[in-house]
N, C-alpha and C positions, 0 to 999 in steps of 0.2 A: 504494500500500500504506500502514497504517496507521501513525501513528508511535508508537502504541502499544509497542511492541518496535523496540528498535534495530534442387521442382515436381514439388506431389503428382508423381510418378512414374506413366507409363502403365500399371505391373503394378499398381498398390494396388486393393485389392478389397476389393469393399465388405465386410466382415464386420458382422452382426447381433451384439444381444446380450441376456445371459439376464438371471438374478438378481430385477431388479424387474417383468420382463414373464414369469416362470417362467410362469406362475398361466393364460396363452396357450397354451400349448402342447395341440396336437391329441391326440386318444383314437390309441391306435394302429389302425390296420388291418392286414388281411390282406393286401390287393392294393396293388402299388403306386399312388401316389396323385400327382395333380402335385406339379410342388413351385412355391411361393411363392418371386416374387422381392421381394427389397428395392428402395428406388430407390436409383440411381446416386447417391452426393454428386458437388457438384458442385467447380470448381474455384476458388475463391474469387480472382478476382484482385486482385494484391496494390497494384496502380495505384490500386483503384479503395479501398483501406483509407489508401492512403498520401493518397490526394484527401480522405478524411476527417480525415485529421490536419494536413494542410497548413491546414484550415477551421478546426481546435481552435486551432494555433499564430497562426492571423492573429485569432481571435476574443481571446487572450489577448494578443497586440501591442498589440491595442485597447484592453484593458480595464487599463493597470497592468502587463502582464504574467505575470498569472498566470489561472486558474479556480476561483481557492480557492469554498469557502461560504462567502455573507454578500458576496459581490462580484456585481458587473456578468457579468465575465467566467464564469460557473458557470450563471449564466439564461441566458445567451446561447447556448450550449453543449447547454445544455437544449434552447431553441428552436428549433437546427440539427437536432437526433437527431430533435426531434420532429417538424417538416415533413416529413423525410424520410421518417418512417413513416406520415405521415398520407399522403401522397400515393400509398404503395405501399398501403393496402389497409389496415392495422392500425388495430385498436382504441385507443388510448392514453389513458392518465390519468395526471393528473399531481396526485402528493400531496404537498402540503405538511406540512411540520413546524417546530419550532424548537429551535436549536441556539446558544449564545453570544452571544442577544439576538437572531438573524437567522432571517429566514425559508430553510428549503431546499428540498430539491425531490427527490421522488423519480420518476421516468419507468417506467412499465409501458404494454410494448405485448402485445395481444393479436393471435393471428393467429387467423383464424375455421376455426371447424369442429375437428374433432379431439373426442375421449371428454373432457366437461368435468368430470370425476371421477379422470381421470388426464393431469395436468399435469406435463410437462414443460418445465424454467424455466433459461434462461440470463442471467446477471447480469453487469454489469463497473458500478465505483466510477466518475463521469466528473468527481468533483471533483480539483483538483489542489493541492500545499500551496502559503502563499503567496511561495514562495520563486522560484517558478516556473510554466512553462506544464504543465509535465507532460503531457510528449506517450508520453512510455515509460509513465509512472505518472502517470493510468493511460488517456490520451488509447489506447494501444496496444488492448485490453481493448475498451473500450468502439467502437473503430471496426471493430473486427474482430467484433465481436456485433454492430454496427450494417449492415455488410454481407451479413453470414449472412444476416441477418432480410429486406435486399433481395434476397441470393439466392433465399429464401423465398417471396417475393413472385414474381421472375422465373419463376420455377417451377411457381407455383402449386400448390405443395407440399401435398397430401391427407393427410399424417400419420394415425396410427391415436392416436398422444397428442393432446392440446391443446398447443400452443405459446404459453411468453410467454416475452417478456424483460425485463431491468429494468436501467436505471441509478440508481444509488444517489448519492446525494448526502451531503455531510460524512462521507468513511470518512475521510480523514486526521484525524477528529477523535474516532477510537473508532470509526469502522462506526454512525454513526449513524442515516441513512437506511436503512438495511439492516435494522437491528434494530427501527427503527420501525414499518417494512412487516409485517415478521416476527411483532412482537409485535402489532400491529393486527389480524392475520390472524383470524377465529373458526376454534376448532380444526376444526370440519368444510373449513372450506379449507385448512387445514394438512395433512389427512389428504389431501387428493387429487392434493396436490407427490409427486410420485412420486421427481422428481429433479432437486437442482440444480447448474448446472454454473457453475464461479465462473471470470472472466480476468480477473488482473491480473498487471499488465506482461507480454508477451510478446512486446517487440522487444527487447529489453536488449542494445546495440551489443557485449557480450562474451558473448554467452549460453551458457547451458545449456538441457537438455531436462528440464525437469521434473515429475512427474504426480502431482496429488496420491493419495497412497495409503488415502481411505477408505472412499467403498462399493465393492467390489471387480470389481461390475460396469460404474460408470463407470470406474474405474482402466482396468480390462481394455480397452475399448473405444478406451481411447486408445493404450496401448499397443499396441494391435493396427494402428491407422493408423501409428503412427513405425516398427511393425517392418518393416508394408507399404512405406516408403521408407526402408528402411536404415538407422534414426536410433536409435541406444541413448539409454534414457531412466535417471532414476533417481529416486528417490523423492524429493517434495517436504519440504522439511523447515524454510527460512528463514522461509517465511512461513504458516507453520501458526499458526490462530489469530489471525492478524494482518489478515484480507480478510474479502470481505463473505459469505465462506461459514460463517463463526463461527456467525451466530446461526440459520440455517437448521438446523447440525450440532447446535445447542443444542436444538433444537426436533423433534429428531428425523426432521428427515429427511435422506435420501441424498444425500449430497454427492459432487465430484468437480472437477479443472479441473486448469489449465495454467498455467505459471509457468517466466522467463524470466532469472531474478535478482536482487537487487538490489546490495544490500553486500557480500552477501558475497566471499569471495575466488577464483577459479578455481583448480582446484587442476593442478599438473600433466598429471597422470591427465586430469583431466577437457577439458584445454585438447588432449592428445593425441587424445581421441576423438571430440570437440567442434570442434576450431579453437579460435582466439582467442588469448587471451596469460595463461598462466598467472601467479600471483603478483599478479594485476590483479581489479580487483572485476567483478562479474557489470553493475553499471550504476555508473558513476563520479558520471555526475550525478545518484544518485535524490536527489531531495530538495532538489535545486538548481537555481539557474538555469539552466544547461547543457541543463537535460532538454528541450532543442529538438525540431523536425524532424530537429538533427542529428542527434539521439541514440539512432537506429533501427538495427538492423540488419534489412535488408529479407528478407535468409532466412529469418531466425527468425520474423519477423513473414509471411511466407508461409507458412510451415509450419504453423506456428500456429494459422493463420486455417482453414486447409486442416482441418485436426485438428477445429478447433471445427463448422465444416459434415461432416464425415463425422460425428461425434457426434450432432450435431443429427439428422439424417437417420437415422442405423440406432436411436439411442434412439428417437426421435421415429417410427421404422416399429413398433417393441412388436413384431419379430421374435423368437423367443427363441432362441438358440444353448446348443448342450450345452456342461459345464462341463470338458468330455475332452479328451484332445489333440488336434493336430491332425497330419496328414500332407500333407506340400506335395513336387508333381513341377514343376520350373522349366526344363526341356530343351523345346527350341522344337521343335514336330510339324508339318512344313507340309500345309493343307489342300490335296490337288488339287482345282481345279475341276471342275464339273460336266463330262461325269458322271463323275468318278471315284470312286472305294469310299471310305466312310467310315475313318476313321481315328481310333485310340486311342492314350488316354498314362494309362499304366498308375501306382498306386499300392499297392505292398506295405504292407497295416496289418498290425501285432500288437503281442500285449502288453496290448489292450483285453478284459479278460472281457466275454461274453455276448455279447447283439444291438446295432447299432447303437441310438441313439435316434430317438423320434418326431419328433427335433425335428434330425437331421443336416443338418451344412452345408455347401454345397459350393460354392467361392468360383473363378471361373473368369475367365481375364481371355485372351482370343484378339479378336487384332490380324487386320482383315480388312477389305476395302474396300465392303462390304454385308452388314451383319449378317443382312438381311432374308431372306438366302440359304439361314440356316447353321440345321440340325437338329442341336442336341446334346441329350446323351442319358447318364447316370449310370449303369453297367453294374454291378451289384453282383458277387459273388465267384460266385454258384450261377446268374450269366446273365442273371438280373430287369433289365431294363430301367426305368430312370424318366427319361421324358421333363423335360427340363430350360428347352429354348428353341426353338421350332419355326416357325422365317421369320417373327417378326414385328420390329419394331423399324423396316422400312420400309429407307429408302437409308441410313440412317445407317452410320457405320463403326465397328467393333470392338463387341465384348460384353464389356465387364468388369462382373462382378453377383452378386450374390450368391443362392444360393435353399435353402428349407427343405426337406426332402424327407423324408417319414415312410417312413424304412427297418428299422421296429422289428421286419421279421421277415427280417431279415438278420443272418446272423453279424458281429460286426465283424472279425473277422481272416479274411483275405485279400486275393486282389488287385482291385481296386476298379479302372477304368476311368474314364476321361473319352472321349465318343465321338461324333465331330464328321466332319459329311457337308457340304456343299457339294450343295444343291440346284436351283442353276440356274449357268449359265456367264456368265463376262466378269470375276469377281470373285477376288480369291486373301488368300490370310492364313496362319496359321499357331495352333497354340495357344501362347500366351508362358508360360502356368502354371496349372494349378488346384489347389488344395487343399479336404480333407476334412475334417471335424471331429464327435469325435462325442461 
């Protein structure tokens, strides 16, 4: 951060989102219609972020001990992020600038394919001040957008957005590589950033959950992943203005991201629903030599990384979800096996005027040892049936997914079903929960 100013869980489902992909959403029809699933996020392992910072920390051993800009150790850094991407698949360029007499360096990888007109763009700062290695700040950030992008790759990920990401060079010196990019951009490529997603620090060894609160539809979406594991969040507020999301927001586009702490103090309250040690700062060594390997807390820095790939993934599907509430049944319904009779887990809505939306969501997450089995199915209140997942997915096990389903000639209030058969025998499961959204 600037010095500018002083396990995923097996029920998390994937939730889509609306706001910057409204503009998607289907004509309604009369007959039900399938419904559109999203892809699954995947599970970011945290091994495989913490092998990327063990790399930051020995490349900064090396170089003086820090990654500042205008040093050894910040090219170097450079060079690790960038083989990495180059060998998964990505486009990468690397732009230079100058800053305090020194050359820096800004990292943009492209993944291919995806609507090049609507850009979906995740950033982390990978310089560090030179006090330090800066593995929290912002060594964290950056390897955790550095693994997404090879989850991305392992994936083979078809997005409906275009994916890039970017590390920024000299933000501890004002967000300068950031705002270079930013400002270099010609405004027709500035129009087609649909949204961008900022991380810095988020392992801060005493952390908090923080979201930044500005386009309301990246907010939303994260929010949605911490509520799906249990995790109250609360609005970001130390480091507003102070990251590389500053001059994107200047430039009017969509911002949003995740943040871990820094200085500030944990408060009681917060240390009570959080963990940690109230009366003690968010990261003791920002800004100092301390800011090691040691200086991670690997939950947060899990969690975290987890959040940034579910993001990635349902932003990056241009799914759109209504902006209504939602209704969630979390009582476990076991499936008999073949042949026995389908089975439902029922959700009372009310309180919603009108018809459902063209764009209703239904978030299902059933634990089962061959999903390839399983026929489920969306029963609306007047009987309508809308096919939801019908034996495909192969041996794989469990269905946790999300899907669109144009139910605009449904009332919303009533009782709404989830209704799940077991089509061939030798398999068993149960539903763990689905929720509706409208």
């Amino acid at each position: 951060m600037s010095l500018s100013v002083s396990r995923r869980l097996a029920a998390v489902t994937a939730i889509a989102v609306a706001g910057l992909f409204a503009s998607t959403a289907p004509a309604a029809l009369a007959a039900p219609t399938a419904a559109t699933a999203a892809p699954t996020p995947p599970d970011i392992p945290v091994a495989n972020v913490k092998a990327h910072l063990a790399q930051l920390q020995s490349i900064a051993t090396a170089n003086g001990g820090n990654r500042a800009h205008g040093r050894a150790g910040y090219k170097a850094s450079v060079d690790y992020v960038k083989a990495k991407l180059d060998a998964a698949g990505f486009t990468t360029t690397l732009q230079t600038f100058t800053s305090s007499g020194a050359t820096g360096y800004n990292l943009i990888a492209d993944w291919p394919g995806g609507d090049p007109n609507s850009v979906l763009m995740a950033g982390s700062h990978l310089d560090s001040v030179t006090a330090g290695p800066g593995i929290n700040d912002n060594g964290s950030g950056s390897a955790a957008i550095l693994e997404t992008a090879l989850a991305v790759s392992r994936a083979q990920l078809q997005p409906t957005k275009h994916l890039r990401f970017g590390w920024w060079g000299a933000e501890e010196l004002g967000m300068i590589g950031s705002k270079y990019y930013v400002n270099n951009l010609p405004a027709a490529e500035k129009s087609k950033i649909s949204g961008y997603l900022n991380f810095d620090m988020i392992g801060s060894p005493n952390p908090g959950y923080f979201v930044y609160d500005d386009d309301p539809t990246i907010e939303q979406t994260f929010k949605n992943y911490y509520a799906g594991v249990g995790i109250p969040t609360e609005i970001e507020t130390e480091g507003d203005g102070r990251s590389d999301h500053a001059p994107f927001k200047s430039a009017g586009i969509p911002v949003g991201g995740l943040f871990s702490g820094a200085d500030y103090t944990k408060t009681a309250a917060q240390a009570q629903k959080w963990g940690g040690t109230s009366g003690q700062a968010f990261d003791r060594c920002y800004h100092a030599s301390c800011d090691t390997s040691a200086n991670i807390n690997d939950t947060a820095l899990d969690r975290n990384s987890d959040a940034i790939a579910y993001a990635i993934w349902n932003l990056g599907a241009a799914t759109p979800v209504p902006p209504g509430p939602s209704f969630e049944n979390t009582t476990d319904v076991n499936i008999p096996d073949s042949p026995g009779a389908a089975v439902t887990s029922p959700i009372t809505v009310s309180g919603v005027a009108g018809n459902a939306p063209a764009t209703t969501k239904v978030d299902v997450n059933i634990v089962h040892t061959y999903r390839g089995d399983l026929v489920v199915d969306l029963v609306a209140p007047d009987g309508t049936v809308y096919n939801l997942h019908n034996r495909s997915g192969g041996s794989a096990d469990n269905l946790v997914q999300s899907y669109t389903v144009n139910a605009s000639s449904e009332v919303a209030n009533g009782v709404w079903k989830l209704q799940v058969k077991d089509g061939a025998a030798q398999d068993t499961g149960y539903i763990n929960s689905w929720k509706i959204t409208f």
